[in-house]
Every structure is written in structure tokens, then in C-alpha cells.
N, C-alpha and C positions, 0 to 999 in steps of 0.2 A: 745465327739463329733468328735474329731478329729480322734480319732480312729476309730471310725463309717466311717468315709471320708476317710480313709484310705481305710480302708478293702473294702467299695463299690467300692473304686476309680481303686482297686486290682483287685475286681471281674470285674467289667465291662472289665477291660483291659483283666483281662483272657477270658471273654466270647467274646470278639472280635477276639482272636487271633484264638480263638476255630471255630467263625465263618469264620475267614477267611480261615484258611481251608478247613471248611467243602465247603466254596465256590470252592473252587479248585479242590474238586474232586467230587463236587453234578453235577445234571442239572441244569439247570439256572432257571428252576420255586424253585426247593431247595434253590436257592442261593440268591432268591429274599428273600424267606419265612426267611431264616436266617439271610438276614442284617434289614429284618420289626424287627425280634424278638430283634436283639441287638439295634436298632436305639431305638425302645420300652423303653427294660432296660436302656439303655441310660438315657433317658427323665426321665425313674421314677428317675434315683437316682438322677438325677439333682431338680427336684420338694423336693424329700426328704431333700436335702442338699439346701436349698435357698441362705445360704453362697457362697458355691462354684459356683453356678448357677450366682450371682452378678459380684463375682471376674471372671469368663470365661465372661461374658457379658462385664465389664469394660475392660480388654484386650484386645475382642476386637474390642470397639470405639475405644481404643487409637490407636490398629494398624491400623485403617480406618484413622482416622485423621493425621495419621502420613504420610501414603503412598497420601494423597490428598494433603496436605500442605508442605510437606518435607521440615523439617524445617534447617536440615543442609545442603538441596543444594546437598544431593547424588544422587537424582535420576535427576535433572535439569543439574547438575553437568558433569556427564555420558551421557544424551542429545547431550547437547552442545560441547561434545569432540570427539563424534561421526563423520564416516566421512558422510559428504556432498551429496547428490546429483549431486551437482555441482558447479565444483569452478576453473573459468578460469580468464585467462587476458581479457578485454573486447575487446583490439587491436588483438587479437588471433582469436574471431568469425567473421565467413565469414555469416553466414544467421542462421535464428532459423525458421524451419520448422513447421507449426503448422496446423492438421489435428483435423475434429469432424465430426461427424454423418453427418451433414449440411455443413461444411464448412472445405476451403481448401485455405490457405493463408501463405507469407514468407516475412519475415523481414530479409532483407539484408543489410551487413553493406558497405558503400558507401565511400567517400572521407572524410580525416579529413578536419575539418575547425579550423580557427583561435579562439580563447577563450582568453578575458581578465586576467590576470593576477592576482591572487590573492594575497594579502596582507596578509599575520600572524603578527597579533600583538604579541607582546611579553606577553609572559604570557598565549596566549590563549593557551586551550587544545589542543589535538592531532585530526586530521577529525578521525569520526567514520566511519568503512569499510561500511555503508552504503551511505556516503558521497564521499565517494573513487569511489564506484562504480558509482557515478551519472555523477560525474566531469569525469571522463572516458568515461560513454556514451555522454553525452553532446560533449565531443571533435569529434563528429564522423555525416558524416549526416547517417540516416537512411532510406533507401526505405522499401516501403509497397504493395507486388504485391500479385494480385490473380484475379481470375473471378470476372471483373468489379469492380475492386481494383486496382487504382495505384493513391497514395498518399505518402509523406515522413511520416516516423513514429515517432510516439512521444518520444524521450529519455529519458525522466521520466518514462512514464511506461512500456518502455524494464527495464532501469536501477533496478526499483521496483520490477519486474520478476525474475532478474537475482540475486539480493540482496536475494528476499525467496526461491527461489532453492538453494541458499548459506547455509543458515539458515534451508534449512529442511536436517533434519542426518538417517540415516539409522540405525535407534536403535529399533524403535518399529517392530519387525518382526512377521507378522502375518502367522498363520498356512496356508500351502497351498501345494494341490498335485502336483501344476502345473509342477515344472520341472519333474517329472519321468511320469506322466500321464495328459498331460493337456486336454487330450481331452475326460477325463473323464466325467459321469454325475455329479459328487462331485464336481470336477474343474470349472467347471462353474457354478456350482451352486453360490461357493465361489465367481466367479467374479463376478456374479450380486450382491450378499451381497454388496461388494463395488462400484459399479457402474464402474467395469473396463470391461467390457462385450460390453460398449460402451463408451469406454471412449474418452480424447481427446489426442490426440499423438503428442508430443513435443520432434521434432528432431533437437541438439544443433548441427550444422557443424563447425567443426574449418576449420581454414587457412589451416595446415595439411594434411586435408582429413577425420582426425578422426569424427566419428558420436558417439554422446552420446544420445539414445531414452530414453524418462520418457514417461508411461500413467499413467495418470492420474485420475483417479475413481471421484467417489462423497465428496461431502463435507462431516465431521462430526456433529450429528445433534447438537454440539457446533456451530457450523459454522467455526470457525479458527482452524482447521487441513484437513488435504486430506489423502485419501489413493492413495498410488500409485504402481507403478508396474515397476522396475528395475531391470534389469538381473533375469528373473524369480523368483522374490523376492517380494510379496508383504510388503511396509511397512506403519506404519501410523507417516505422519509427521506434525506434529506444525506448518504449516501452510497453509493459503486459498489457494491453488496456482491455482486454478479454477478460482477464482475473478480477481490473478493477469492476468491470461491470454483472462481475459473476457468474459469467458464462451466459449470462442470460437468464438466472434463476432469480424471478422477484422476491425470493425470501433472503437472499443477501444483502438487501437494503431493508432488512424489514429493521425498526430500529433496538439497540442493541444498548442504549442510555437507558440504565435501570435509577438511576439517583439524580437527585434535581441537581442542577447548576448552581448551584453555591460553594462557595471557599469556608476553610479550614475554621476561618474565625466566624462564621457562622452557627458553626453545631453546638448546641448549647447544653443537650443532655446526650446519652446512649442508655437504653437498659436492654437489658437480655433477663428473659426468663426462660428459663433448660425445662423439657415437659418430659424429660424422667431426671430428676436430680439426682432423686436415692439409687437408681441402677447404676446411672456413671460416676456415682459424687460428686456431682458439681451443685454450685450453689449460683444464685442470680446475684446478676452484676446491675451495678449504677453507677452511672461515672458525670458529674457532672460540671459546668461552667462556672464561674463566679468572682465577676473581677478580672479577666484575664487568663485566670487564674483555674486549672481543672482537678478538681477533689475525687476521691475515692467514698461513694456513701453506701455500698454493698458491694459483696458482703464484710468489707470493715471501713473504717472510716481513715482518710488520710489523703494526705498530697500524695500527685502521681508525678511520675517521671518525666519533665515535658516531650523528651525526645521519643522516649516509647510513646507517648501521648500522639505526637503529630502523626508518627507512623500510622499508628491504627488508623483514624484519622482519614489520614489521605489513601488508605489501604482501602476504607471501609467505602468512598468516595469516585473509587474507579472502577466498583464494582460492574461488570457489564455483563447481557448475555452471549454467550458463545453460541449456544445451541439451545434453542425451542422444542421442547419436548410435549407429547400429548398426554401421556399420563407415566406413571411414575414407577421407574423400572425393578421389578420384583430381585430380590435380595438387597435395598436398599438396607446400609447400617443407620440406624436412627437413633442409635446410643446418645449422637449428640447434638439431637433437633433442638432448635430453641424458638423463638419468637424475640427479632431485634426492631428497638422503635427506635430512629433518632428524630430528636426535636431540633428545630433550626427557626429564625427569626433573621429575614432579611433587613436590610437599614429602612427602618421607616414601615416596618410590619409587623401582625402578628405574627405570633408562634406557629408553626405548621409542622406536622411528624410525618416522617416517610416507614412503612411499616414495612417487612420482610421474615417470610420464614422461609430456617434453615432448616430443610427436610430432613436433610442427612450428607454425610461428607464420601465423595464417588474415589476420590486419589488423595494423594499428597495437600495440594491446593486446590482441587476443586471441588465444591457443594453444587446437592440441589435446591432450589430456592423455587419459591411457590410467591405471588404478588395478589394483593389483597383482591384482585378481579380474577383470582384462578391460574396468572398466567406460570406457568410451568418453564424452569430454564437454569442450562449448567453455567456455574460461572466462578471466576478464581479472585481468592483471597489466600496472602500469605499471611495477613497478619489477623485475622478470624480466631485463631489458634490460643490466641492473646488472653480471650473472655474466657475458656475454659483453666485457667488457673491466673485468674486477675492480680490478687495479692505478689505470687513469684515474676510475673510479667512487666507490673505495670507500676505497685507500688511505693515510693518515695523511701527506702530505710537508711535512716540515719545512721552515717560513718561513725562508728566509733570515735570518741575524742581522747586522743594523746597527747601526755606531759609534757608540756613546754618547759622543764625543769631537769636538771642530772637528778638520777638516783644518788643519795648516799653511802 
């Protein structure tokens, strides 16, 4: 048998070698006729030999599953060492240009501001450069201009932008005539394939002068990679970066930080006043600092819980907008609108209050909230919930004390 597998395995390679010849110097209807006839023989000795025909089939799955999973990390490996897109200091960019089919809008970087100070515990791990990059944009304000666009821009999601332009490498190079002919009918053909024909053009300006242009093409039909277009270079990279720049819609950088930047040990009062008490039964709350230390002084008086304390706390502290609304959607439940102030005192300032009302509550977690210039916007708290029954919630009550002594 194995001699049989031999010899056919001989012949087919001789009749290939014969064919590719003859391909080389036939017409190309000959050269059709002679790879049908080897592709043919091919096939039969593969049927004849079902051995061989297994072991060529099981090699290869293996090499399919090997180049899908790569299990040593070479091809992932070689990704991630590739260079970048783009990878700057964040104090370095003067504005990110952003151009589409419909829309035409700039994100400018503005005056730094003040940021509380972070703490490293001992022991903790190292920030990840995606964290590096956040606490950078954050130090920074952001304008947001365009046609009937001028809002400050969100620092999370430049920072999130600037993090996956980091992260996408210039590894995957896809075939393209465009630098020696782009104005070919091929070349464009090519750009439609990837949706760079219209794409959205993302112009990074540094301090400098320097300009660095990415377009940007269509998503992949995974959804998490983009094709893009670099120095006449199409590449396809590992990440949405279509989503991050919001398809090109200036209101998804519109900024979405409803609470100043300050830490937990900063807030020094909260009160709430409910503007139907008697419908809902609730009463107003006041919870305040002193010493460290956070007391209950409406509606009873008493130490709170620290743990339920910090929750609320950092609950009340993430609050952001989701969604900008223009006015205020009819069947709103306003059973339990309130007015919440919190007072806060940076190191080495006065007192400053952030003011908010809660319209009324749309789901489970989320309210509408209205900002003291009118601005209208949904946004989620779970721990909101807390102020409408503060004593049950938040209260300090003392454990019963048990005998340290036998009965008699």
C-alpha cells in the first residue's frame, strides 16, 4: 500500500510539474484544460488512497485551528509589537480634527485643571496605559466646536479614542494599488470593499504643527476591527474605532461628567429636599461630615453606616449623562423628584456645592436630572434609592448587648 502511495504520490507530482509547464507555454484555454486534468488526477488518487486523503484532511484542521487560536501567542505576539497608529503624550495635542460624509467637528485641548491626588496603596499594582491615558485626559478641559456645536467634550471618550488608536498596529497590510495608481478603476474598487471611499477622516494636530491623518473605513463584519487607510497603506486593525469616534456624530463627545473631580473625602455635607413629601412620605435628608466621621442630622439624628456611607458616596460621584434630552418626556412619575446639594471643600479651599435635580425616576436605575443652567439628561444611580428611606438604609443601630454570664 504504501508503495502504491508512493508511486501515485510520484506520479501526480510528475504530472503537475508537466502541467505546469505545459501552462507556461499553452494558451490559457490549454492551460485551463491542463490544471482540470491534474486537479482530476489529483482527486482520483486521493479517493483511491482514503489513508492519505484523512491524514491531508487532519493537517489541515490542525493548521486551521492553529492559525484561529494561536496557542503560543505568535501571531497575537507580533500584533501587539507592531507599531501603532498612534501614540502621543496627551499634553502634546492641540485639537483632533474629525471629518464624515455629514459631519464636520474639533475637539480642542483647552486649560489644565486641578485633579485630586491619588493615593497608591502599597502593594497595589502598576495603572495600566489605559488608565495612564484617562488621568491625562482628565487633567485637561476639552472644547467641542462645530456647526451648531459648542459644548466642553467628554475626557473619557477622547481618552477611550486615543487608548484604541494606541492599540490598533499596523500589521495586518492589505493588498492595494493605491500609492502608484489610485485613481485607478481597481483602487477604488478596493476602497469601497472597505468602506474608505467614504470614510471618516481623523486629523490628530499636535502642539508642534505636526498633523497625523487616519480614514477610516467600515467596520469588520465581527464588529471589533476597522479597516483603515495610513500613509497610503490600507491596514486592518483590532479595533471598533468607528464606535470610538461615534460614527461621526459630534454629540458623542459632548461631555457626559456631570460631578466635579473630587474624592470621597472631600464631600462634606449631602441634603435632599423631596418637593411632594406628603404624596410619597418621604421626609428630607441631611447627612453630614465631621471629624472623619459622617452623622445622620435629618430626618433623625445618629452615626451612619460607613460602608453604606461610602457607597452612596461614590454612587452619587459617577453620576454621568447618558442621553441629552430637550425637554421632559410626558408621563414622567415625579412621585419622587427632589432637590440634592452636595457641599465639598477642596485641600486648601473654600466650600463649593454642586446642585441637581431629580425630576423623576424613568426604570429601575435610571432618573431624569435637570442642571442648574437648564441642562436636561438620563443618568443612572443605584444607590439614589438610599435618600428615600435614609434611617432603614443608612442608619448606625446598635447590636443588642448579650450576657457575658451563664443563666442560673
Amino acid at each position: 500500500m504504501s508503495e502504491e502511495i508512493n508511486k501515485q504520490t510520484s506520479q501526480n507530482s510528475k504530472e503537475a510539474q508537466d502541467g505546469g509547464a505545459n501552462m507556461a507555454n499553452a494558451s490559457a484555454t490549454g492551460a485551463v484544460q491542463n490544471m482540470k486534468r491534474v486537479l482530476s488526477r489529483l482527486v482520483g488518487g486521493l479517493r483511491r488512497n482514503p489513508g492519505f486523503s484523512l491524514a491531508g484532511l487532519n493537517l489541515f484542521l490542525a493548521l486551521t485551528a492553529f492559525l484561529i487560536f494561536d496557542p503560543f501567542g505568535w501571531i497575537r505576539t507580533g500584533y501587539q509589537s507592531a507599531e501603532p497608529l498612534l501614540r502621543v503624550q496627551v499634553a502634546s495635542i492641540d485639537a483632533l480634527e474629525i471629518r464624515g460624509p455629514e459631519s464636520e467637528f474639533k475637539i480642542r485641548r483647552e486649560d489644565a485643571i486641578a485633579r485630586p491626588e491619588k493615593r497608591t496603596e502599597e502593594g497595589a499594582p502598576p495603572p495600566t496605559r489605559e488608565s495612564e491615558i484617562l488621568e491625562a485626559s482628565e487633567g485637561f478641559l476639552w472644547s467641542l466646536q462645530g456647526p451648531g456645536v459648542d459644548f466642553r467634550a467628554d475626557a473619557r471618550r477622547l481618552a477611550r479614542l486615543l487608548y484604541s488608536l494606541e492599540r490598533s498596529k499596523k500589521y495586518y497590510e492589505l493588498d492595494w494599488d493605491g500609492q502608484d495608481n489610485p485613481e485607478s478603476q481597481e483602487s477604488r474598487t478596493t476602497l469601497m470593499k472597505y468602506g474608505l471611499d467614504k470614510p471618516l477622516k481623523l486629523d490628530v494636530v499636535l502642539e508642534n504643527g505636526q498633523r497625523k491623518e487616519i480614514l477610516i473605513g467600515r467596520s469588520s463584519i465581527r464588529g471589533n476591527e476597522s479597516y483603515v487607510l495610513v500613509d497610503q497603506t490600507i491596514y486592518l486593525v483590532q479595533e471598533n474605532l468607528r464606535r470610538d469616534l461615534g460614527s461621526g456624530d459630534a454629540e458623542y463627545f459632548r461631555n457626559r461628567q456631570i460631578m466635579p473631580f473630587i474624592t470621597r473625602r472631600e464631600v462634606k455635607s449631602i441634603k435632599v429636599r423631596f418637593r411632594n413629601p406628603a404624596a410619597a412620605g418621604l421626609r428630607n435628608v441631611e447627612l453630614a461630615q465631621a471629624g472623619g466621621e459622617w452623622r445622620m442630622l435629618a430626618p433623625s439624628v445618629g452615626p451612619v453606616r460607613e460602608t453604606e456611607m461610602n457607597l452612596l458616596i461614590d454612587d452619587l460621584l459617577e453620576i454621568r449623562a447618558q442621553e441629552f434630552l430637550q425637554e421632559i418626556p410626558p408621563g414622567l412619575d415625579r412621585r419622587d423628584s427632589m432637590d440634592l446639594e452636595i457641599v465639598y471643600a477642596r485641600s486648601m479651599g473654600n466650600p463649593e456645592s454642586m446642585k441637581l435635580e431629580i425630576l423623576g425616576k424613568k426604570s429601575y436605575d435610571t432618573y431624569l436630572f435637570r442642571l442648574s443652567d437648564g441642562t436636561l439628561f438620563e443618568g443612572s444611580s443605584l444607590y439614589l434609592e438610599k435618600l428615600f428611606q435614609p434611617e432603614q438604609a443608612l442608619l448606625q443601630i446598635d447590636e443588642p448587648q448579650t450576657m457575658d454570664f451563664p443563666m442560673q
